[in-house]
C-alpha positions in Angstrom: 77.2 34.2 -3.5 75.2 30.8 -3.0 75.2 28.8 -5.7 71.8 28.3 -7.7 70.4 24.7 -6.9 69.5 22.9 -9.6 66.0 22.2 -9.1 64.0 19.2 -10.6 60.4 17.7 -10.7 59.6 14.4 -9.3 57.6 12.0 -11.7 54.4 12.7 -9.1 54.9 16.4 -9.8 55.5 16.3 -13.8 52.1 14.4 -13.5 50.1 16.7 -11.6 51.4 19.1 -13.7 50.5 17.2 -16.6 46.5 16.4 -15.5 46.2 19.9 -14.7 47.6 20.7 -18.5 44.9 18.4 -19.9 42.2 19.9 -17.9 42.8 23.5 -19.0 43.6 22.5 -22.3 39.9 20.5 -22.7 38.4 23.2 -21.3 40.0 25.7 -23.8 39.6 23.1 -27.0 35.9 23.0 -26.0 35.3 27.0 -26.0 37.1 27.3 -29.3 33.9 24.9 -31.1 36.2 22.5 -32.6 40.1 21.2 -32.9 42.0 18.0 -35.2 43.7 15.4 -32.7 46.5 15.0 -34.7 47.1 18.3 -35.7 48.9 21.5 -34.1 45.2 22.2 -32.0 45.6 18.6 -30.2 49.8 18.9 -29.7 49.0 20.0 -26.1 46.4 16.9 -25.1 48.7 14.9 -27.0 52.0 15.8 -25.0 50.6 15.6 -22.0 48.6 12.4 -22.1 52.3 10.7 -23.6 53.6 13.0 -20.2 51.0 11.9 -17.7 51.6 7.7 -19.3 48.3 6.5 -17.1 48.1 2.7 -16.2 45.1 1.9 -17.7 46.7 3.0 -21.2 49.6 0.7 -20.6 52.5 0.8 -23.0 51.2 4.2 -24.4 54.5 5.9 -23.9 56.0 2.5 -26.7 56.1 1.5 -30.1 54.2 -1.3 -29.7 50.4 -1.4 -29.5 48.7 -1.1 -26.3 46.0 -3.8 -26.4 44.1 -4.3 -22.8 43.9 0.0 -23.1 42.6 0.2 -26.3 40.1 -2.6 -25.5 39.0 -0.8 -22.0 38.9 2.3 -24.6 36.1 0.7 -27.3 34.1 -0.9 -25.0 33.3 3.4 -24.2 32.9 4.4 -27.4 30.3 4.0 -29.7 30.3 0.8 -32.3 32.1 2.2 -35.9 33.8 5.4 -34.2 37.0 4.2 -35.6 35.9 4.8 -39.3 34.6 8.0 -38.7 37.0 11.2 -39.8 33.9 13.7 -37.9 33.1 13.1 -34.3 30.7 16.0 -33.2 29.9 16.0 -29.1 26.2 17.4 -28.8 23.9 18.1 -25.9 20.3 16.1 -26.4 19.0 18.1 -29.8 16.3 15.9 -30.5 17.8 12.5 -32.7 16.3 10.1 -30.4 13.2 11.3 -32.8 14.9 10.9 -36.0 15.1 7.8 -38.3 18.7 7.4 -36.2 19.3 5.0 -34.1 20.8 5.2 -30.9 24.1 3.2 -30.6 24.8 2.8 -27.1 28.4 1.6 -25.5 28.4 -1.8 -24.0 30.6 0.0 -20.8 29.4 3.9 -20.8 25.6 4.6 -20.7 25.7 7.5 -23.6 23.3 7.9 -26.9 25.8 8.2 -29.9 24.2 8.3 -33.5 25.6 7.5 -36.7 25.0 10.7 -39.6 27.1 9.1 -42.6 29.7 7.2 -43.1 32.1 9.6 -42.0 30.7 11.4 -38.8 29.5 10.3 -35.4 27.1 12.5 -33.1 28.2 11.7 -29.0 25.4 12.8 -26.6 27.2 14.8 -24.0 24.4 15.2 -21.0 26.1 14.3 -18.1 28.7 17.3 -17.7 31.9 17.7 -18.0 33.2 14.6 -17.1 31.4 12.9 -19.9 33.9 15.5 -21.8 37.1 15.2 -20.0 36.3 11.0 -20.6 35.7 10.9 -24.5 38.5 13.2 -25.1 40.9 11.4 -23.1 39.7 8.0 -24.8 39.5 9.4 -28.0 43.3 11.5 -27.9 44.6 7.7 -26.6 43.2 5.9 -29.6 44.5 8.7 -32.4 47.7 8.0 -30.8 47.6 4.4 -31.0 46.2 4.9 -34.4 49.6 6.2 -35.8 51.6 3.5 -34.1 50.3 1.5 -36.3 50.6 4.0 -39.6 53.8 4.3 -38.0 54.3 0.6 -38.9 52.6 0.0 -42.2 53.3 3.2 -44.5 56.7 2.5 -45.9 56.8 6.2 -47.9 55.0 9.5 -47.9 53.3 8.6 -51.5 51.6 5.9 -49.6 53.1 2.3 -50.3 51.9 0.0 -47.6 53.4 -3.4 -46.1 52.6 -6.5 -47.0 51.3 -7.3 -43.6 48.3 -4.2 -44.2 47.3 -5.3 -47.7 46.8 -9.4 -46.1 45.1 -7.6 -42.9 43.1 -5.2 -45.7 41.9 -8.7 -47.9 40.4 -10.2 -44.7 38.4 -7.5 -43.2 36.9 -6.9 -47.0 35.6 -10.3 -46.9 32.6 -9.3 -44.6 31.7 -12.5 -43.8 33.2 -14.9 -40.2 36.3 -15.7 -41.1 37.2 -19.5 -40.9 39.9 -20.9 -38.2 42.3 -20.9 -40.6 41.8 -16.9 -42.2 41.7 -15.5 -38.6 44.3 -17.3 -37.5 46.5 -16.0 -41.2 45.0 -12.4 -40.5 46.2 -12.5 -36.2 49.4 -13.4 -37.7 49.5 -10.3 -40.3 47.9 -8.4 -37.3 50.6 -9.4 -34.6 53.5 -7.9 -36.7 51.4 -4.8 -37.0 50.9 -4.2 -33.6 54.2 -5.3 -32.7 52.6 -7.9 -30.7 52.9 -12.0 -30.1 50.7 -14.0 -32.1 49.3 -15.2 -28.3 48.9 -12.0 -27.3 46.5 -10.7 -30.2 44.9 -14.8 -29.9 43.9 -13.9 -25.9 42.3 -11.0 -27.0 40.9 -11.3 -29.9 37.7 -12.4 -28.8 36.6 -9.8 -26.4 36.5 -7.5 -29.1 33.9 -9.6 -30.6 30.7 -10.2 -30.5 27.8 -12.8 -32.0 27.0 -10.0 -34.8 30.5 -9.5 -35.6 32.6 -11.9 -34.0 35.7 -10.2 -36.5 35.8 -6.9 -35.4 39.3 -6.5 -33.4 40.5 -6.9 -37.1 38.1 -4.4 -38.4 38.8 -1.7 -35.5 43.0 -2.5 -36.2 42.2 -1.8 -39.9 39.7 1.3 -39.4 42.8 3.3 -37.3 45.5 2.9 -39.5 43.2 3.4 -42.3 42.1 7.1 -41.4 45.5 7.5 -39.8 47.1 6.7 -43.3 45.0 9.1 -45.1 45.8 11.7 -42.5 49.4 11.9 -43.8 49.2 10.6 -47.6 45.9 12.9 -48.1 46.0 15.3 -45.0 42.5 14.4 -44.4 42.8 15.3 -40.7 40.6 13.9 -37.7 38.2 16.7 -36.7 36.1 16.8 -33.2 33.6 19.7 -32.8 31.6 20.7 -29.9 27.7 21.7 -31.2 26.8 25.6 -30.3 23.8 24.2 -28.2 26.2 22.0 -26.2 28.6 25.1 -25.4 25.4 27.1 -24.6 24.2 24.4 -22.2 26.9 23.1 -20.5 26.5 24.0 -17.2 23.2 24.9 -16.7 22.3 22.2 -14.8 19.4 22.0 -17.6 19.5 18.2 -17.3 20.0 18.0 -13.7 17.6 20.0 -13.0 14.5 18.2 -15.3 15.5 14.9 -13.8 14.6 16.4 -10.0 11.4 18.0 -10.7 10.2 14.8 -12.0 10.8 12.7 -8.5 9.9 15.5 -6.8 6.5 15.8 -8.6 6.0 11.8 -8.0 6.8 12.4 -4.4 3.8 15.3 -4.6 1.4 13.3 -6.5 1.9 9.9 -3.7 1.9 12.2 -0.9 5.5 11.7 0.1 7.0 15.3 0.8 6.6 15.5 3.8 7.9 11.9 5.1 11.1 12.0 6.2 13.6 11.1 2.9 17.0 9.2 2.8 19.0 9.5 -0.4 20.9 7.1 -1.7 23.2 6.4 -4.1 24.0 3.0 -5.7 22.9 0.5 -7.9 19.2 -0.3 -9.0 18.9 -3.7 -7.4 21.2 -3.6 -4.2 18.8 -1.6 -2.0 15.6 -3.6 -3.4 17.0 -6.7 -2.9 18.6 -6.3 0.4 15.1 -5.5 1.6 13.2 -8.5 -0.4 15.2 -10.5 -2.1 16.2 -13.5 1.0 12.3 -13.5 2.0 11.4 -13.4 -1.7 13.4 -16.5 -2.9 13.6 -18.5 0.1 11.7 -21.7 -1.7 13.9 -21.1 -4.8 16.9 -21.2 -2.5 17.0 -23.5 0.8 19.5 -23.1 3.2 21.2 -20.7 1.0 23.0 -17.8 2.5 21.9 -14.5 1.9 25.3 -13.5 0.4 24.7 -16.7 -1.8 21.2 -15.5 -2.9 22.8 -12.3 -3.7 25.3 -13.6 -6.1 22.9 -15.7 -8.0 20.5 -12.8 -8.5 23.7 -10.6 -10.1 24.6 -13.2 -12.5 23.4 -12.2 -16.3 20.5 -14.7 -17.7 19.3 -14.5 -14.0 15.8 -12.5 -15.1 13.5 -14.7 -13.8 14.1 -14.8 -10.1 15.3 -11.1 -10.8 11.2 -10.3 -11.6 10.0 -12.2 -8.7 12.0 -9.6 -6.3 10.8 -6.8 -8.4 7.1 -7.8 -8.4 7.3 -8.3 -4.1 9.1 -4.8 -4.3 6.6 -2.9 -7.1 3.2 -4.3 -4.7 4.9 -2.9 -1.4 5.5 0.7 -2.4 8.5 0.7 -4.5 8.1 3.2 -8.0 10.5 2.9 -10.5 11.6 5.8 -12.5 13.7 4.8 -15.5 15.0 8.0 -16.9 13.6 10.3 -19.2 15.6 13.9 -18.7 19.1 12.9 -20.2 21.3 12.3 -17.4 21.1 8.5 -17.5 20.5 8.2 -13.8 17.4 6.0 -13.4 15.9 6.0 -9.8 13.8 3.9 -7.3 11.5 5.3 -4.7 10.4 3.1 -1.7 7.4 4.1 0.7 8.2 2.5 3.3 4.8 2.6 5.4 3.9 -0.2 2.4 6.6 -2.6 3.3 5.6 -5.7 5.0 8.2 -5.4 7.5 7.5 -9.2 9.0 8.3 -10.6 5.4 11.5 -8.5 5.1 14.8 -8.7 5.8 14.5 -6.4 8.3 12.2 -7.4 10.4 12.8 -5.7 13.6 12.7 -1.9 11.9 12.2 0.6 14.1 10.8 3.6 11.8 9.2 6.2 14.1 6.0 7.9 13.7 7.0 9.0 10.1 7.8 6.5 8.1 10.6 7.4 5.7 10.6 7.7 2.0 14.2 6.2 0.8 15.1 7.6 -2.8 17.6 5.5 -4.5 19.4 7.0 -7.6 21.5 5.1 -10.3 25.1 6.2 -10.0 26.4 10.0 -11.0 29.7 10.2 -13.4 32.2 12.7 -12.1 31.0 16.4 -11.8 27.3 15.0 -12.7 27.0 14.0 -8.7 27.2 18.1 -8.1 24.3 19.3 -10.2 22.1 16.2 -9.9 22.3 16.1 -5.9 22.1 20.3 -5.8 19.5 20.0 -7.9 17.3 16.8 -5.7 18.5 18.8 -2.3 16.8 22.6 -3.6 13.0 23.1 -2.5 9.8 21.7 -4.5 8.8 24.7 -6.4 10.7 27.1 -4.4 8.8 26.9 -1.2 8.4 23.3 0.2 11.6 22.6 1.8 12.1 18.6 1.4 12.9 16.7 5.1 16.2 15.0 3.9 17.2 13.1 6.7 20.6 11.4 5.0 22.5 11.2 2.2 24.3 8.0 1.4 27.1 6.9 -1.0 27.9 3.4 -2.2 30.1 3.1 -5.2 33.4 1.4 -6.9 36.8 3.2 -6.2 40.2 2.1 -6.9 42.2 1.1 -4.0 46.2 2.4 -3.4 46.5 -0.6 -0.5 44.4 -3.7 -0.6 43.1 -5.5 -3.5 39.3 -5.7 -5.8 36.4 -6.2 -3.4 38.1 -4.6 0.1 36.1 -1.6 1.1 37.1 1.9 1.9 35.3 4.1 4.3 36.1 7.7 3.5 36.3 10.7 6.1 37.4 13.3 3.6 37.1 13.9 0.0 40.3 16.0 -1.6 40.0 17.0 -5.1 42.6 16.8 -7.5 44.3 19.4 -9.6 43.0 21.8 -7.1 43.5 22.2 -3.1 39.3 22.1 -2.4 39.2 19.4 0.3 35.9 18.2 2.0 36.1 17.0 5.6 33.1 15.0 7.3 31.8 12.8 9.7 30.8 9.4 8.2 28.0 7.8 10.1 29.7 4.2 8.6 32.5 3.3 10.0 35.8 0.8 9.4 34.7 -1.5 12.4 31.2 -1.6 10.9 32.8 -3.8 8.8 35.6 -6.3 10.1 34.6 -9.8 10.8 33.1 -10.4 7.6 35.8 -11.6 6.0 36.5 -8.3 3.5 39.9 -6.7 4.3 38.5 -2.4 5.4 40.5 0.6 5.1 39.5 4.4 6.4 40.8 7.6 5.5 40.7 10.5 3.1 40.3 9.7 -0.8 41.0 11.6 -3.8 38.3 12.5 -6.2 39.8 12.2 -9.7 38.7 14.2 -13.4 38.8 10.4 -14.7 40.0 7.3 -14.1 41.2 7.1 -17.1 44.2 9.9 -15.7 46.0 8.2 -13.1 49.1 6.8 -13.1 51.3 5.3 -10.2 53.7 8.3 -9.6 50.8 10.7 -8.4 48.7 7.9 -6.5 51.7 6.8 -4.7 52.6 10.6 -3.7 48.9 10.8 -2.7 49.5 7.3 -0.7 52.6 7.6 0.6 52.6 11.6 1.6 50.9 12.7 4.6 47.7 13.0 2.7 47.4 9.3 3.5 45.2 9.1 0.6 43.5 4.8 0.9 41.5 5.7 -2.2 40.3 7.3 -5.7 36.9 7.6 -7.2 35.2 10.7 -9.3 32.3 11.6 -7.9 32.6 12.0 -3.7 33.6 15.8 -3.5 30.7 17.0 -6.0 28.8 14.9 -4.0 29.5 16.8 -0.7 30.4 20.0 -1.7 26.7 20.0 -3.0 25.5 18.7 0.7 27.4 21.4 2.7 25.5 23.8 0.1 22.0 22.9 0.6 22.4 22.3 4.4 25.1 24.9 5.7 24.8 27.8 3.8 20.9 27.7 1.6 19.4 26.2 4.4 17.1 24.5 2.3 17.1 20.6 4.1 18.0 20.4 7.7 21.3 21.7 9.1 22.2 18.2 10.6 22.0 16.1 7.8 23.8 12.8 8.0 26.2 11.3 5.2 27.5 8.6 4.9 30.3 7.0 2.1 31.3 3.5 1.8 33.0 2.0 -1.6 34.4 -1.0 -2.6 37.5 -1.9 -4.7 37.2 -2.4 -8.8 40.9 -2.1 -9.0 43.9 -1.5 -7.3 45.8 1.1 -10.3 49.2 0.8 -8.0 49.4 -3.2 -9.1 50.4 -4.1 -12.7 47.6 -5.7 -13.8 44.7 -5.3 -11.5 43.8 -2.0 -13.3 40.3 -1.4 -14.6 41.8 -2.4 -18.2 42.6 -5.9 -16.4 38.8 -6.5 -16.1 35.4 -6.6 -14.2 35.3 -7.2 -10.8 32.5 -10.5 -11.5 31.0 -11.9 -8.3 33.6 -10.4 -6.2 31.8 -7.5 -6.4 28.6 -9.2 -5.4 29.6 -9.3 -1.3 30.8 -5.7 -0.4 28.0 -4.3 -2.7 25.2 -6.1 -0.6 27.1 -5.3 3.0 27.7 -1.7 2.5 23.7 -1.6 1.6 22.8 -3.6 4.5 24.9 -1.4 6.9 23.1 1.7 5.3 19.2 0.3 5.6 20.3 -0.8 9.5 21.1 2.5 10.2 18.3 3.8 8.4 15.7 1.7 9.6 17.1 1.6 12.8 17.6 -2.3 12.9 20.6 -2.8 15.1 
């Protein structure tokens, strides 16, 4: 008789298993209207998020506070989330024309809204990302929330440390605290958190700002508080899901508004049937890259272009930033900031109104047609799918549009390399799930080299959230045969919605060209260059402006 082998998961498996467990389990919370974090409804999302440990939650899995997560985590969420017991995720049901007003994240382009003093309203129009990324923040900072409860409450009837009532006196003072207060209250705050009084000093400020330069105290004080009261009055937590949101989700309803509008501009200018490049980035790379260098050449003598670039991302630079905009808004560019709900502002440039001497491309070569390139702010997660489906079906059911490419510049963590290399993808693989998307990419790896930028090329892995990874799964990913160089959220919705329109619905043509380039935010496999480590600053600034150059070569034909 053979003997039974005593089988057991790897850490890589456990998490897979784990992601997969928070995906179902979002998807069922959401279909049931409503669930408490804390309580027996949120066990599940709770286990498996303490299972799953991802990197950019840090010390999750500890006693002690995790403080880079939790600041990566409120920079998401709307400003006064953490005193509110109600958090209620609707689709857009009409408060942008309300007396409320719109609180918007520094870090997450959604409208939240403030009812009362104990509920917050979360706009949820950009699918179910937007979903899978709240919840996943939110589940985080309830657990960090009772780490600290965990900390302070000495008995069940509610007697408190010493250390709470001190922090308690300073955030009632609602005023700036003097040098001497916020350096008393840090101190009450460190043994809280179970943190140096350095460590809570370093970070301190980036919790701030000028109108409340206190508020890492406040947003310490707010979690325990309702985390306190959660066991002392069993005044649970509650998230619910509005009916319309469950009855939209989906639907594309957003999606599907925000297409019909540039296709009616294209109809109204003229445009449909030019020849039209999609792509996918940021709303200054591609205008720039055309006008910026010719644009700005008194303000900047024998500048680089790369140098020009730089100076044009850098915040207070609004002045030179107009300039470019003004050349770009006379020569046939049309701006489109957003109106349906999805966040996604857009560009279009008519190209046959570009002064092509005067460019940065001078030797174009555009053909008798002159393309129409539509530029489109970036997608979050399964958003790419509907908005792209939805910009690739015909005008009004009958004019096919002439889409001669899609293109995809955008930020990706990187398993080998560090911020700023770029990756050039030839398949997408999705995770949880064995859908994989193989393609030829017009870019590729030895577009790059020579410009001092390490490259890489090979399949990446598009994730529910960046917010889910941790190092087990990516290395598997890496180190397996999938030979994974990558993550990022959006590229598979992307092309599974490409291979739709052009392969099966036949409604833009059958050879349509792709191409995907992104560059590195963070490398998750190194402890500390995680997203929750920081921006990317002018490193960014380089790969941004060369993968955009490499895409209007090809497009204008300027090699």
């Amino acid at each position: 008789m053979k003997e039974t082998k005593n089988i057991s998961r790897s850490r890589a498996q456990e998490s897979s298993a784990a992601i997969e467990k928070m995906y179902i389990t979002m998807r069922h919370l959401f279909n049931r209207g409503f669930y408490k974090p804390m309580g027996i409804s949120g066990d599940t999302l709770r286990e498996a998020l303490l299972a799953l440990r991802p990197e950019i939650y840090g010390n999750i899995a500890e006693e002690k506070v995790e403080l880079n997560g939790l600041l990566y985590v409120i920079e998401r969420l709307p400003m006064g989330i953490e005193e509110c017991r109600f958090i209620n995720l609707t689709s857009d049901e009409g408060y942008s024309k309300s007396h409320f007003q719109a609180i918007v994240p520094p870090k997450r382009k959604r409208n939240c809204y403030r009812i009362d003093e104990e509920q917050m309203n979360v706009e949820i129009t950009r699918g179910r990302s937007d979903i899978y990324d709240i919840l996943t923040h939110l589940t985080f900072i309830f657990i960090e929330s009772h780490k600290i409860r965990n900390r302070v409450l000495l008995d069940d009837a509610g007697e408190v440390s010493r250390d709470w009532m001190k922090l308690e006196a300073a955030v009632a003072q609602n005023k700036k605290l003097t040098l001497v207060e916020k350096e008393k209250a840090i101190s009450h705050a460190a043994n809280i958190l179970g943190r140096t009084f350095e460590e809570v000093l370093d970070i301190y400020d980036a919790f701030g700002s000028n109108a409340a330069p206190d508020r890492f105290l406040h947003v310490i004080f707010w979690l325990g508080k309702l985390a306190i009261e959660e066991i002392t009055d069993n005044n649970k937590r509650t998230i619910t899901f509005s009916p319309i949101l469950r009855e939209r989700l989906g639907h594309h309803i957003h999606g599907e508004i925000w297409a019909t509008n540039i296709k009616e501009v294209l109809k109204e200018k003229g445009l449909l049937d030019r020849p039209i490049h999609v792509i996918s980035a940021n709303m200054h790379s591609v205008m720039n890259s055309i006008f910026a260098t010719t644009a700005l050449k008194t303000n900047f003598k024998d500048k680089s272009d790369f140098f020009i670039y730089e100076e044009l991302s850098k915040s207070g630079a609004n002045e030179v930033r107009n300039i470019v905009e003004g050349i770009a808004l006379k020569q046939g560019m049309i701006s489109l900031p957003d109106t349906s709900g999805t966040n996604i502002d857009v560009q279009i440039f008519d190209t046959a109104k570009i002064n092509w001497a005067n460019s940065s491309f001078p030797k174009a070569k555009l053909g008798d047609k002159e393309p129409v390139l539509i530029v489109m702010d970036y997608a979050f997660g399964e958003q790419a799918y509907e908005t792209i489906d939805e910009l690739l079906k015909p005008f009004k059911k009958d004019t096919l549009l002439n889409v001669e490419s899609v293109s995809i510049m955008g930020k990706a963590g990187i398993l080998e390399g560090g911020k700023g290399d770029i990756m050039i993808p030839n398949a997408h693989i999705n995770e949880g799930t064995a859908d994989n998307y193989f393609f030829h990419n017009e870019l590729t790896a030895d577009m790059f080299v020579g410009n001092g930028i390490e490259v890489f090329a090979g399949p990446m892995v598009t994730v529910l959230g960046t917010s889910l990874q941790n190092k087990d799964l990516l290395k598997f990913f890496h180190e397996s045969t999938w030979g994974v160089i990558g993550l990022e959220m959006e590229g598979s919705y992307y092309q599974k919605a490409i291979q739709s329109a052009s392969k099966i619905r036949k409604s833009v043509p059958h050879d349509i060209k792709v191409r995907y380039a992104y560059y590195a935010s963070d490398n998750p496999l190194e402890t500390g260059s995680t997203l929750a480590s920081g921006g990317l600053g002018t490193t960014g600034v380089k790969p941004t402006y060369l993968i955009t150059i490499k895409i209007l070569e090809q497009i204008f034909n300027a090699k």
